[in-house]
C-alpha positions as CSV (number, residue, x, y, z in Angstrom):
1,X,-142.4,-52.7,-29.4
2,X,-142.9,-56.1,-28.0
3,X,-145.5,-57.6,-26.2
4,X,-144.8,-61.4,-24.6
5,X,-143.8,-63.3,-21.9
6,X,-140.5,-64.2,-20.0
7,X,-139.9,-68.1,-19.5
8,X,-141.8,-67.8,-16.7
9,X,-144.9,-67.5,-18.5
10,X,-145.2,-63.8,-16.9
11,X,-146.1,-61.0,-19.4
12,X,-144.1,-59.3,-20.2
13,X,-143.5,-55.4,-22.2
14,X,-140.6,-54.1,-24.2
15,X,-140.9,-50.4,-25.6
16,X,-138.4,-49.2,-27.8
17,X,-137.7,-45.6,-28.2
18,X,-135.0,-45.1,-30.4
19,X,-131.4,-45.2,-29.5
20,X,-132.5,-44.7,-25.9
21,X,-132.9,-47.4,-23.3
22,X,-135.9,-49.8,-23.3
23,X,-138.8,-49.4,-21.2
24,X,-140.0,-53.2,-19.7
25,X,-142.7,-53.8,-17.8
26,X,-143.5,-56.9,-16.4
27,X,-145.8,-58.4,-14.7
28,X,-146.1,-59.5,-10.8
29,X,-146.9,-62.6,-11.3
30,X,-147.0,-65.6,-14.1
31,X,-149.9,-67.0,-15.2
32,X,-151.5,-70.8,-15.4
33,X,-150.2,-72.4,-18.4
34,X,-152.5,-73.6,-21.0
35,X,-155.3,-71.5,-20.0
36,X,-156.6,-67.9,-22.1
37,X,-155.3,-64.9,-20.9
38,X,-155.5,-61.4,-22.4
39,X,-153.0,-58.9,-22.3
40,X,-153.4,-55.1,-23.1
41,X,-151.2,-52.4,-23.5
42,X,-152.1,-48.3,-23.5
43,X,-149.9,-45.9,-23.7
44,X,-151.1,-41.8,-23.1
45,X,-148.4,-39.1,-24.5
46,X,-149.5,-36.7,-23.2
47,X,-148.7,-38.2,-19.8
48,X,-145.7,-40.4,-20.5
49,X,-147.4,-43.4,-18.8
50,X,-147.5,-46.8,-19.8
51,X,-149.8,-49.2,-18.5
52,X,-149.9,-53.1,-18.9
53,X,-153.6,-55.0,-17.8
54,X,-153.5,-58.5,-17.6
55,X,-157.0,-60.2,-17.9
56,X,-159.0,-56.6,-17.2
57,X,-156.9,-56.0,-14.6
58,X,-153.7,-53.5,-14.1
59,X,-150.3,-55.2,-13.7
60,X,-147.9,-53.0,-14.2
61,X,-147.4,-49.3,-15.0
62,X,-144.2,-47.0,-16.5
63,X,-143.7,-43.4,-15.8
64,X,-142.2,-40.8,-18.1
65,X,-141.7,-43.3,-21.2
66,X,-140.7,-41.6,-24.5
67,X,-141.4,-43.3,-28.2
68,X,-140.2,-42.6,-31.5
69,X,-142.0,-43.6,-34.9
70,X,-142.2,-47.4,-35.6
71,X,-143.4,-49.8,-37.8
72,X,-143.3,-53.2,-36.7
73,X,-145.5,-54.5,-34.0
74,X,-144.4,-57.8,-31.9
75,X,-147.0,-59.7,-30.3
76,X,-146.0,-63.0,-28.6
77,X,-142.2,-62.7,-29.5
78,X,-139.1,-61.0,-28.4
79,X,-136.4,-61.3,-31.6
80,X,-134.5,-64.3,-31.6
81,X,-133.3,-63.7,-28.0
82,X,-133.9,-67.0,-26.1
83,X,-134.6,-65.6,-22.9
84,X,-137.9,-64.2,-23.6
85,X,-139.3,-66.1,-26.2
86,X,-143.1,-66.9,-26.1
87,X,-144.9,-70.1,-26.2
88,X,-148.6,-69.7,-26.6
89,X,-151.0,-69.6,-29.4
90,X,-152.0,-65.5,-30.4
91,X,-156.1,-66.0,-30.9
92,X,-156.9,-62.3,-31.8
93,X,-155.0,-59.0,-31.8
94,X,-157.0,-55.4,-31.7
95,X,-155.2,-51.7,-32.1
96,X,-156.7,-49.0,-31.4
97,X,-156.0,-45.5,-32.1
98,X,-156.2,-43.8,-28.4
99,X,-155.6,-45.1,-25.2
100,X,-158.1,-47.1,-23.6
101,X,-158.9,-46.3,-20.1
102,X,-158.9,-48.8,-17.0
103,X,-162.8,-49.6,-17.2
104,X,-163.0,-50.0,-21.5
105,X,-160.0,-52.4,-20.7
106,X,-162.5,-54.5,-18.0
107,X,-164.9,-54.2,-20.9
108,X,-162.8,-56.0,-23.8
109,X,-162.3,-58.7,-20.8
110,X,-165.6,-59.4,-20.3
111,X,-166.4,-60.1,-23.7
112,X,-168.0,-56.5,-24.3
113,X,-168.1,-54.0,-26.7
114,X,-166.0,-50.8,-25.7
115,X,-167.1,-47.6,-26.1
116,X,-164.4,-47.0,-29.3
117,X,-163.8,-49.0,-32.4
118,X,-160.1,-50.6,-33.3
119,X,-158.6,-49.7,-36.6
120,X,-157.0,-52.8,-37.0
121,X,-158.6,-56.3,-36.1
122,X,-157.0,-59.5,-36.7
123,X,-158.5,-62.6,-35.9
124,X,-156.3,-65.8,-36.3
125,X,-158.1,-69.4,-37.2
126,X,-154.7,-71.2,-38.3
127,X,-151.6,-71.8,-36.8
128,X,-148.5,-73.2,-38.6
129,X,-145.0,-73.2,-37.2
130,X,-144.1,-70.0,-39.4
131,X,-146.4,-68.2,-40.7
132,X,-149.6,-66.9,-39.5
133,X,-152.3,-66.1,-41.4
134,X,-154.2,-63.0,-40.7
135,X,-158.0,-62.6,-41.0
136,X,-157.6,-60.8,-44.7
137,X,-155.2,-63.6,-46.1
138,X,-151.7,-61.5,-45.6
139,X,-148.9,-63.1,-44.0
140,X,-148.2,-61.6,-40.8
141,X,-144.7,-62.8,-40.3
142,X,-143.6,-66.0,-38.3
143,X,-145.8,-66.9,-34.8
144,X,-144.2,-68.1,-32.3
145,X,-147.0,-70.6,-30.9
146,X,-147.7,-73.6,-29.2
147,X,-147.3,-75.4,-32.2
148,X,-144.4,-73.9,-33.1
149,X,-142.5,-75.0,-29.6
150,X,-139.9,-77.9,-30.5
151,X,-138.8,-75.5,-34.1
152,X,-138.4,-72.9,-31.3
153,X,-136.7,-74.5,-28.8
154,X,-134.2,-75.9,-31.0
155,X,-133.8,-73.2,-34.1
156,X,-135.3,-70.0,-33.0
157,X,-137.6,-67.8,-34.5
158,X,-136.6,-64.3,-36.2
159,X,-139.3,-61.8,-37.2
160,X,-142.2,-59.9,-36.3
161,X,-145.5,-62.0,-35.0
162,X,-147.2,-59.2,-36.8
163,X,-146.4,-56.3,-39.4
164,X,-148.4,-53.1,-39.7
165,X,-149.0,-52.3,-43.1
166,X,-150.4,-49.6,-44.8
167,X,-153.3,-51.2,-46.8
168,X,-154.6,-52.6,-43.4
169,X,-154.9,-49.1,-41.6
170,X,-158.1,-47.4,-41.9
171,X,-158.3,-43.6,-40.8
172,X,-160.4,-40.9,-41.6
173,X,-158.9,-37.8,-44.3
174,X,-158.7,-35.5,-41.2
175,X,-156.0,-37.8,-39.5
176,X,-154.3,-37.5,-42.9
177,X,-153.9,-34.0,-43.2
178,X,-152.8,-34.4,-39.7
179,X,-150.1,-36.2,-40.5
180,X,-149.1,-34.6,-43.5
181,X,-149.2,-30.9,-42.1
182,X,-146.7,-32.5,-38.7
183,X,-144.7,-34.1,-41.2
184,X,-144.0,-30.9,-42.9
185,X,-143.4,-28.8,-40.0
186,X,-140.6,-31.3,-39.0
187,X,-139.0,-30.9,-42.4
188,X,-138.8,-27.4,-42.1
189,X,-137.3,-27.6,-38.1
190,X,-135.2,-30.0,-39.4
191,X,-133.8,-27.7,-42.2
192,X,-133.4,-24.9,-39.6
193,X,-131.1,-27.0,-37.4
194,X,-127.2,-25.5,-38.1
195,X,-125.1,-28.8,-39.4
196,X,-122.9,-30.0,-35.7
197,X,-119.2,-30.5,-35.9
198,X,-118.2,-34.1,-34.5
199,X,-115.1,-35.2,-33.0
200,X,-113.6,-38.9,-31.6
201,X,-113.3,-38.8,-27.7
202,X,-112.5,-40.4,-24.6
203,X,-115.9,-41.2,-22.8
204,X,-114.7,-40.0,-18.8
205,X,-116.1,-42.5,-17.3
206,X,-115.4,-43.8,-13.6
207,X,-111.5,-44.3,-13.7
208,X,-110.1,-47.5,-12.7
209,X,-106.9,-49.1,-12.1
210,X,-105.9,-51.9,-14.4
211,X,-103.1,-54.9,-14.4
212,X,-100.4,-54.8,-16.6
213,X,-100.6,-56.7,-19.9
214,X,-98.1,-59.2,-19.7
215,X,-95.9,-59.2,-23.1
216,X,-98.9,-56.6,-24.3
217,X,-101.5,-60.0,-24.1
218,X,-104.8,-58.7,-23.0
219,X,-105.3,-62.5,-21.9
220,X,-102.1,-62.3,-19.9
221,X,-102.7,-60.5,-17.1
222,X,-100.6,-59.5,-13.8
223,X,-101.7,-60.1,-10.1
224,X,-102.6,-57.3,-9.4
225,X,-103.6,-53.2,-10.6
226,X,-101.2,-50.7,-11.4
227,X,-102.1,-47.5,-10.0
228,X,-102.6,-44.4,-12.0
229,X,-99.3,-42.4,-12.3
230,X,-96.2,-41.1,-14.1
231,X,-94.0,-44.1,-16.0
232,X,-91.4,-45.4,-13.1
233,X,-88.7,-45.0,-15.5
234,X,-88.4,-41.7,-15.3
235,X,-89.1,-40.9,-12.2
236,X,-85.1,-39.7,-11.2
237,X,-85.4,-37.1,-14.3
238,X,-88.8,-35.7,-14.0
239,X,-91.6,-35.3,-10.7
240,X,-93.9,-38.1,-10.4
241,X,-96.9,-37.1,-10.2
242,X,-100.5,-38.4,-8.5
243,X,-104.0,-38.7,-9.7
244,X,-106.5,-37.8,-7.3
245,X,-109.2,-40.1,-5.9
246,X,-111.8,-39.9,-8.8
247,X,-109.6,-38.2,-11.7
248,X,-108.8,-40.6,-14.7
249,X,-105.4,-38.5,-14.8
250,X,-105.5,-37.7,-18.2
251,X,-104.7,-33.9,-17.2
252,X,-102.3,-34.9,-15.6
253,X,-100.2,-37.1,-17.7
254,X,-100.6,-34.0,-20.5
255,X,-99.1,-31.6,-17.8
256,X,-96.2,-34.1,-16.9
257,X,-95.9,-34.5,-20.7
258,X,-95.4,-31.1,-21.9
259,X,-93.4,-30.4,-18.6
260,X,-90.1,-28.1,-19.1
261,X,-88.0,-30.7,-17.1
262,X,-89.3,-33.4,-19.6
263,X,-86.2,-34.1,-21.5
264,X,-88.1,-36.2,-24.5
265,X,-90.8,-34.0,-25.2
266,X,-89.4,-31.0,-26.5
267,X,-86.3,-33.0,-28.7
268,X,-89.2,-35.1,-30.1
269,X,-91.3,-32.2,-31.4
270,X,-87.8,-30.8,-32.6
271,X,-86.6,-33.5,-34.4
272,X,-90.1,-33.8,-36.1
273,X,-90.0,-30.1,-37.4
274,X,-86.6,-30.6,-38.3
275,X,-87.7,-33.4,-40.4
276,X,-90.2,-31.9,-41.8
277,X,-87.4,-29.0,-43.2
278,X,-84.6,-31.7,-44.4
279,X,-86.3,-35.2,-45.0
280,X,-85.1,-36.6,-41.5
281,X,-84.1,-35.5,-38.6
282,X,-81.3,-35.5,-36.1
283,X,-82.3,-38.3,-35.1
284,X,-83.7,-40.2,-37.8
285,X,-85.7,-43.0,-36.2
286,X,-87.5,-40.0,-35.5
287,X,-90.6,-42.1,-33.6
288,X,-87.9,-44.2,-31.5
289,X,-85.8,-41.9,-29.3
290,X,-84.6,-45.4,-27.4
291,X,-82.1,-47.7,-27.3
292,X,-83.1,-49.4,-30.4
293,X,-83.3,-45.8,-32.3
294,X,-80.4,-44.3,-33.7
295,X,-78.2,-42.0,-31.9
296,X,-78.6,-38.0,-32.9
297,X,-75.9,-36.8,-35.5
298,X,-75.7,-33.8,-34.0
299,X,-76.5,-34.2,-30.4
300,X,-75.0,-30.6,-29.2
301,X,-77.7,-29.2,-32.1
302,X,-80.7,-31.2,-30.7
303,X,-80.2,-29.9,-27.4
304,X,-79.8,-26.7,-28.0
305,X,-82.8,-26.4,-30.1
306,X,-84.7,-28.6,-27.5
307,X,-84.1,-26.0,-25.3
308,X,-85.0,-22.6,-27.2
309,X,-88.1,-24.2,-27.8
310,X,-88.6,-24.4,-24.2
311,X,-87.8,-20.7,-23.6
312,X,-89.7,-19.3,-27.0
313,X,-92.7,-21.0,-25.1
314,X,-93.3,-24.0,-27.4
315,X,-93.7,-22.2,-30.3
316,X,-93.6,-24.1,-33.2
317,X,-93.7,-20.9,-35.8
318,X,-90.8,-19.4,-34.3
319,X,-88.8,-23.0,-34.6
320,X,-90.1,-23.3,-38.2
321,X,-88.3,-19.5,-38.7
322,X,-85.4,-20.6,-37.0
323,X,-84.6,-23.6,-39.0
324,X,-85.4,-22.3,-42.2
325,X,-83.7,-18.9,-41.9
326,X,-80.4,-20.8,-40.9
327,X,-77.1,-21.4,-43.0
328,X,-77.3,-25.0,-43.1
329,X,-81.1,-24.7,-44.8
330,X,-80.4,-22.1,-47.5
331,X,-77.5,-23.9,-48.3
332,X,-77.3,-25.1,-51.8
333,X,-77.4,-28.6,-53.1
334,X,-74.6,-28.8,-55.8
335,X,-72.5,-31.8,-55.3
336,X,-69.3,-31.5,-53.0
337,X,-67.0,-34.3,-54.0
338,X,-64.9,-33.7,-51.0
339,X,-68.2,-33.8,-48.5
340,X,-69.6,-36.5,-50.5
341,X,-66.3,-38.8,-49.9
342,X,-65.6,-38.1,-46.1
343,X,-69.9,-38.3,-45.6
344,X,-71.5,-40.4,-48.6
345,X,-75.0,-40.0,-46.9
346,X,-74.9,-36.6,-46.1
347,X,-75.8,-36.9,-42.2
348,X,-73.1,-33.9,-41.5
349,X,-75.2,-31.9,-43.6
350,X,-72.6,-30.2,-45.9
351,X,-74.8,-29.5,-48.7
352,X,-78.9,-29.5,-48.7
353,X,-80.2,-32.7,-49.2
354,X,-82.3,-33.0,-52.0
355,X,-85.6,-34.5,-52.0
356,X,-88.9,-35.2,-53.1
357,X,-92.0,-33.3,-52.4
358,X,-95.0,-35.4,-50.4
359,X,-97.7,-36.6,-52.7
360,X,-99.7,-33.9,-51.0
361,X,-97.6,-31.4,-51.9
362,X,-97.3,-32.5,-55.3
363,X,-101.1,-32.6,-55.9
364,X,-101.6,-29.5,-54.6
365,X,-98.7,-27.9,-56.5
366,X,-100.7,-28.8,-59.9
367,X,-103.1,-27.4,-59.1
368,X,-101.2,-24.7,-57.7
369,X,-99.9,-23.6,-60.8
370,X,-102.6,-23.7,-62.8
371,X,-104.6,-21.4,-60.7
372,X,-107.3,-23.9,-60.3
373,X,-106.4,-24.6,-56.5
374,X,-109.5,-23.7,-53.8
375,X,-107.1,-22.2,-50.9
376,X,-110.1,-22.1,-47.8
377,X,-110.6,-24.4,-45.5
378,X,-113.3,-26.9,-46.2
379,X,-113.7,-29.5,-43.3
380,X,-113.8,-33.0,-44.5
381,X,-114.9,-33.5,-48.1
382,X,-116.4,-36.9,-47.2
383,X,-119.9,-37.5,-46.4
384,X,-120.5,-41.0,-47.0
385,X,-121.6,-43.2,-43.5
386,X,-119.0,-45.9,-42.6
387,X,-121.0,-48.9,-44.4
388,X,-121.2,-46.6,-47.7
389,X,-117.1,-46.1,-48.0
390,X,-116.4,-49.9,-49.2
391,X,-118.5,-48.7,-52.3
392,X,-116.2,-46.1,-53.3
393,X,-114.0,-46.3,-56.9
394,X,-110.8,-44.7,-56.7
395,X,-112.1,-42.4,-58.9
396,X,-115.1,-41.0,-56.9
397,X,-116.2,-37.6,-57.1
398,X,-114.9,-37.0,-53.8
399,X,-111.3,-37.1,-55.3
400,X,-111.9,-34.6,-58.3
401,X,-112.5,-31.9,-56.0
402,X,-109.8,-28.9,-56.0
403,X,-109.0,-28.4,-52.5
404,X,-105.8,-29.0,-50.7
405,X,-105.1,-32.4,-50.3
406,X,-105.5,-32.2,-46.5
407,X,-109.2,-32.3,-47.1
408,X,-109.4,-35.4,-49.2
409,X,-110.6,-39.0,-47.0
410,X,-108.2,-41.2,-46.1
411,X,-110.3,-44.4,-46.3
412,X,-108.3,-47.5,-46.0
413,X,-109.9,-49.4,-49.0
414,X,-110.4,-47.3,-51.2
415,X,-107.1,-45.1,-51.3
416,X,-106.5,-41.9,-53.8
417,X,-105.0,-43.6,-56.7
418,X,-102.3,-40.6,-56.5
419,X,-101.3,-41.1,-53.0
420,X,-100.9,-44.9,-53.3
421,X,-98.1,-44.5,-55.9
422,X,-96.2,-41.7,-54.3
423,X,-95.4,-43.6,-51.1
424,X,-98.6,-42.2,-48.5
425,X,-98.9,-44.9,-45.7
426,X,-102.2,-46.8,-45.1
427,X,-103.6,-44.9,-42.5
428,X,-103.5,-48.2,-40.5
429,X,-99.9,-47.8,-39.9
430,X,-97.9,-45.7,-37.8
431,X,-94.9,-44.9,-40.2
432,X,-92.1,-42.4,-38.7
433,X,-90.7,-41.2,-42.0
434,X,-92.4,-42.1,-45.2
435,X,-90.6,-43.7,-47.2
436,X,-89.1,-42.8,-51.0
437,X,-89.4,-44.8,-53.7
438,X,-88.4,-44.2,-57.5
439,X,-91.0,-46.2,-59.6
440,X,-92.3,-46.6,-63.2
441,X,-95.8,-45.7,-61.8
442,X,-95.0,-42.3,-60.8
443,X,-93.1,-41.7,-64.0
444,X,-96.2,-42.8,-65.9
445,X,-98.6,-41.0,-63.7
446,X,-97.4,-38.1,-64.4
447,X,-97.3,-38.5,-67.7
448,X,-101.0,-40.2,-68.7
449,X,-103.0,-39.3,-65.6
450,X,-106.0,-37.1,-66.6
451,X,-105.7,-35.0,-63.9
452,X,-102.5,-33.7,-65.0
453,X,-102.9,-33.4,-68.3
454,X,-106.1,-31.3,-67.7
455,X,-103.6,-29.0,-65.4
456,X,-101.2,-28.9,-68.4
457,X,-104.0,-27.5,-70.7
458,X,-105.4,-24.7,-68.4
459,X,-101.7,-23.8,-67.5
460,X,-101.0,-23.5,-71.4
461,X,-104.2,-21.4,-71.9
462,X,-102.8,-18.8,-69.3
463,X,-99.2,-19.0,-71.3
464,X,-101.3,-17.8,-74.3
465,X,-102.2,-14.6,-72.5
466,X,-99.2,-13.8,-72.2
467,X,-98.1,-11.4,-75.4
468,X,-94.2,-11.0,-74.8
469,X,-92.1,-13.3,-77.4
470,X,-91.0,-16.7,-76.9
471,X,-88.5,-16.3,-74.9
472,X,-90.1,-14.3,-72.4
473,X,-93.1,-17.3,-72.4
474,X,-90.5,-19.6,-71.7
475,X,-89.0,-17.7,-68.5
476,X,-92.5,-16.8,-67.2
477,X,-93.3,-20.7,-67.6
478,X,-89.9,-21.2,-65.6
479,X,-90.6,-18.9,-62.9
480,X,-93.9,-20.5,-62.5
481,X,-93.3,-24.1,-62.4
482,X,-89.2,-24.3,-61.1
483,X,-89.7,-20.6,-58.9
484,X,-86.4,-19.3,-61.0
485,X,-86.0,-17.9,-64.2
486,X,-85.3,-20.1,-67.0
487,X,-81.3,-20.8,-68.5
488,X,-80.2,-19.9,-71.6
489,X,-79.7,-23.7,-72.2
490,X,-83.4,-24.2,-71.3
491,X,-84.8,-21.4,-73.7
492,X,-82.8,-22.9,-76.5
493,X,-84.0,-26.4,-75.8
494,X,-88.1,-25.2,-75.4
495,X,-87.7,-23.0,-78.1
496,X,-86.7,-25.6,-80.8
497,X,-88.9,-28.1,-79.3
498,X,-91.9,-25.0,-79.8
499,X,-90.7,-25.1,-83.0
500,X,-90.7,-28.8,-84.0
501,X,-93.7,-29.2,-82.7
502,X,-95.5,-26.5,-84.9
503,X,-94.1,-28.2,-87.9
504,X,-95.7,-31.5,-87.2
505,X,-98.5,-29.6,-86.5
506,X,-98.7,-28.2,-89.5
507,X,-97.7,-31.1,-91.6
508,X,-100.9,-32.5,-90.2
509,X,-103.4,-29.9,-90.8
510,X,-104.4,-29.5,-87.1
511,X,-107.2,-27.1,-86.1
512,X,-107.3,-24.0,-84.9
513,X,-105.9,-25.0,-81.4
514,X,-102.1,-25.8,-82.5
515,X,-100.9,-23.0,-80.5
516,X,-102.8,-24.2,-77.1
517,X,-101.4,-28.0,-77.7
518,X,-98.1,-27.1,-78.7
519,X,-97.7,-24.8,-75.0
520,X,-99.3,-28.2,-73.6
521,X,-97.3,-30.3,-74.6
522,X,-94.0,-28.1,-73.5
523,X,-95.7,-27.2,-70.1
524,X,-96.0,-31.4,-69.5
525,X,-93.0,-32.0,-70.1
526,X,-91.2,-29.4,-67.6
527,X,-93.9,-30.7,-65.3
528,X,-92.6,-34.7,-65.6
529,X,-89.2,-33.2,-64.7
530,X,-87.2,-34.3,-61.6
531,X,-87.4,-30.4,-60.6
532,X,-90.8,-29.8,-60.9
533,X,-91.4,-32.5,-58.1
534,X,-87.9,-32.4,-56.0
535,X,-86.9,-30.0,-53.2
536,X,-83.4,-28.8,-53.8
C-alpha cells in the first residue's frame, strides 16, 4: 500500500490486494510545489470504498476495492519504479484503526483534534538521504525527500518510507482475542478445503494470426500473417480445414489430426507401440517419418497395422494384444547363424531381439520381487515449490519412496542417481528412442548400490520361509527373478556356491544370520546377471 505522488506532483494511491490487480487513485489535480499539503487515505470494508482527501478535502474515491493482510506501509514512495517516485519531505504520519469520516478528515486539516485517537504517531524532526528517523529512535526505512532528490534522480531508492512493526502498535486485549479467535477459524477453513489437482494449459485467449518465423528466428519475421489452418503440404491427401472467426483452432487441428484419412497419424502411433514391444520400430527414426528419417523395413506391415488401428477404433490395448500375441513376438532369441549372416542387425526380424529393460522398469522390478513394491497410484511424489528443487541431493527422501517409478520427479538438476546411469534422457530433450549403453556404472550400481542390496536382503528373508530343500530354493529363486525354472546347470552352480559360502562362514565364526547372508549373497548375484535386467 502506497501513498505518493506521480511526477506531476499529483497524489497519488496504490492499493495492493494480493495477486489481484492494483487499485490507483489519483488525484484531479497537482499541487503547488514547495508548499504543505496533507494527504489522507480511509478505507471502509464493509463498503469496499476507498477514499483519498487532499488538504480536508475529497479527491478521489474507489468502489468495490478488496485487500489482503499486509505489512509494509509506503508513504512518499512507490518501489524503485522511476515513474512515480516522490520528492517531498514526510513531516508527520498518523494511523488510525477505523475509517475516518469526511468531517474528522476536515478536522485533522484544520489543525484539530478528531474525535478518535491514532495508534500509531510518528513525527519526523530529521531528514537524511536514507534513513529516517522516527519519533521513538527506530529506523523507518529509506525516505524519499527533498533532500534525498539528486541520490534519487540518479540511483533510486528501494524500500519502505515506513515499516509497521509490532512493538510500535498499541491495541487493547479485546482486539487480541479478536485476532486470535479469526485467526483460528481460518486455520480450521483452511484445513477443510479438499487439496485441488493442477494441470499446465493453454490460456484461450483472443486468437490471432501470426507471421511466419523465418528460419525459426522469432526476430525474423515474414510480411505478412499466416492464417489459421491445416499445414499446405498436405492439403492433396487430407481436407483442409477452417477456423471460424473467433476460434483459436485448436479443436480443430486435433480433429484434422486424428482424422482416418490422415496417413501419419495412425503409422506414428503404430510404430511407437511397436517400439515399445521390440526396442524400435518399423521405422526406427521413429520421431522423423520424413525425408531425412529412415525408410520402414516392413512397409506392407506398417500399413496394414496403420490401418486395423483405424478400424479397431484407435484402440491402443487391442494393438498392444495384437503385437504381442503374434509369431514374430513370441519368437525366441537363440542365435540363427544363417539369419544373423544374410541380416547382421536383425531388421527382418528373424529371431527376437534381445534387449534391455528401461531404468524404470528395472527399479520397479527390484522392488517387484521383493514384494516391497506400492502398486496404487499416487500422483506426483513431489511437493517441493520450483525455487526449493535446486536444493535437492540425489538422495532425497523423495527417491526412497517404493512406488513405481512413474511417480518419482523428473527435475532437471537434480536427476535420480539410478536413471542417470541407465541411459533416461534429461527431460529437456526430446529423444525418439533412448539410447543403450553398456557401462562400468551400471555394472557397479548394481552391485554396491544400497537400494539393491537392501532388495537382496528382504528377498533372501522370504527364501528362508521357504522349507523345501535346496534345490527346490534355488528353482523358486529362478522362477522369481528369471520367470522360468532354474537348469540343472544353474542348481549345480548355486548349490556349490551355497555351500562355499557356508564354509567361509563358518571358518569365521559369523553370527546367527549366516543362513540370511549366505541367500543374500546368491540372490545378488542372479540379480547382477545380464537376465535379470535383459528382455529376451
Amino acid at each position: 500500500h502506497s501513498l505518493g505522488f506521480d511526477r506531476g506532483h499529483t497524489p497519488r494511491i496504490v492499493w495492493n490486494h494480493g495477486t489481484k490487480p492494483h487499485t490507483i487513485l489519483t488525484a484531479p489535480k497537482p499541487l503547488a510545489y514547495g508548499e504543505w499539503h496533507q494527504l489522507v487515505l480511509t478505507f471502509d470494508s464493509e463498503e469496499k470504498q476507498l477514499k483519498l482527501f487532499v488538504n480536508g478535502q475529497l479527491a478521489a474515491t474507489g468502489l468495490n476495492v478488496t485487500t489482503s493482510p499486509f505489512s509494509i506501509l509506503g508513504v512518499g514512495r512507490r518501489e524503485s519504479s522511476r515513474q512515480w517516485q516522490f520528492i517531498g519531505d514526510v513531516d508527520e504520519v498518523l494511523i488510525f484503526d477505523e475509517a475516518l469520516d469526511d468531517q474528522q478528515v476536515l478536522r485533522l486539516f484544520q489543525k484539530q483534534s478528531p474525535t478518535v485517537s491514532p495508534i500509531l504517531h510518528w513525527s519526523f524532526d530529521k531528514f537524511d538521504a536514507d534513513v529516517v528517523f522516527d519519533s521513538v529512535g527506530h529506523f523507518g526505512g529509506r525516505l524519499i525527500g527533498l533532500s534525498a532528490k539528486k541520490h534519487l534522480i540518479e540511483t533510486g531508492v528501494v524500500g519502505p518510507a515506513l515499516s509497521i512493526r509490532k512493538a510500535n502498535v498499541t491495541s487493547s486485549p479485546k482486539i487480541h482475542r479478536q485476532i486470535a479467535e479469526l485467526k483460528k477459524k481460518i486455520q480450521e477453513i483452511e484445513a477443510m478445503i479438499p487439496e485441488t489437482s493442477s494441470v499446465m494449459a493453454v490460456d484461450a485467449t483472443t486468437p490471432v494470426d501470426i507471421p511466419i518465423h523465418i528460419r525459426g528466428n522469432h526476430t525474423n519475421l515474414s510480411d505478412k500473417p499466416i492464417a489459421r489452418g491445416s499445414p499446405k503440404v498436405f492439403d492433396h491427401i487430407v481436407t483442409a480445414f477452417n477456423v471460424p472467426d473467433g476460434e483459436n483452432g485448436r479443436l480443430q487441428l486435433a480433429n484434422w489430426i486424428a482424422n482416418a484419412e490422415n496417413p501419419l497419424t495412425a503409422r506414428v502411433m503404430v510404430n511407437r507401440i511397436w517400439q515399445h514391444h521390440f526396442g524400435y520400430g518399423l521405422v526406427r527414426t521413429s520421431s522423423n517419418f520424413g525425408t531425412r528419417g529412415e525408410l520402414p523395413s516392413h512397409p506392407e506391415l506398417l500399413d496394414w497395422l496403420a490401418n486395423r488401428f483405424v478400424r479397431s477404433d484407435w484402440s491402443v490395448k487391442q494393438m498392444h494384444r495384437l503385437m504381442m500375441n503374434s509369431a514374430t513376438y513370441r519368437s525366441g532369441s537363440d542365435l540363427n547363424q544363417l539369419a544373423t549372416n544374410l541380416d547382421p542387425e536383425n531388421r527382418l526380424l528373424a529371431t527376437y531381439p534381445i534387449r534391455r529393460l528401461e531404468a524404470e522398469a528395472i527399479r520397479d522390478s527390484l522392488l517387484a520381487v521383493s514384494d516391497e513394491l506400492e502398486g496404487e497410484p499416487l500422483g506426483t511424489m513431489f511437493k517441493l515449490p520450483n525455487k526449493k528443487r535446486v536444493r535437492m541431493t540425489t538422495d532425497d527422501a523423495v527417491y526412497q519412496n517404493r512406488c513405481r517409478a512413474v511417480y518419482l520427479p523428473l527435475i532437471r538438476v537434480r536427476s535420480y542417481e539410478m536413471f542417470s546411469i541407465f541411459d533416461v534422457s534429461g527431460n529437456g530433450q526430446h529423444v525418439g528412442v533412448r539410447p543403450q549403453t553398456m557401462v562400468a556404472q551400471q555394472a557397479l550400481f548394481l552391485m554396491n548400490n544400497p537400494f539393491v542390496i537392501d532388495r537382496t536382503k528382504s528377498l533372501a528373508n522370504d527364501v528362508l520361509e521357504q522349507k523345501n530343500d535346496l534345490g527346490s530354493k534355488i528353482d523358486w529363486l529362478s522362477h522369481k527373478l528369471f520367470g522360468r525354472p532354474a537348469t540343472e546347470a544353474e542348481v549345480r552352480t548355486l548349490s556349490a556356491g551355497y555351500a562355499s559360502l557356508v564354509r567361509k562362514l563358518n571358518e569365521e565364526s559369523s553370527t546367527a544370520d549366516d543362513e540370511s547372508s549366505v541367500w543374500q549373497h546368491l540372490i545378488h548375484t542372479m540379480i547382477c546377471s545380464n537376465e535379470f535386467i535383459h528382455i529376451r
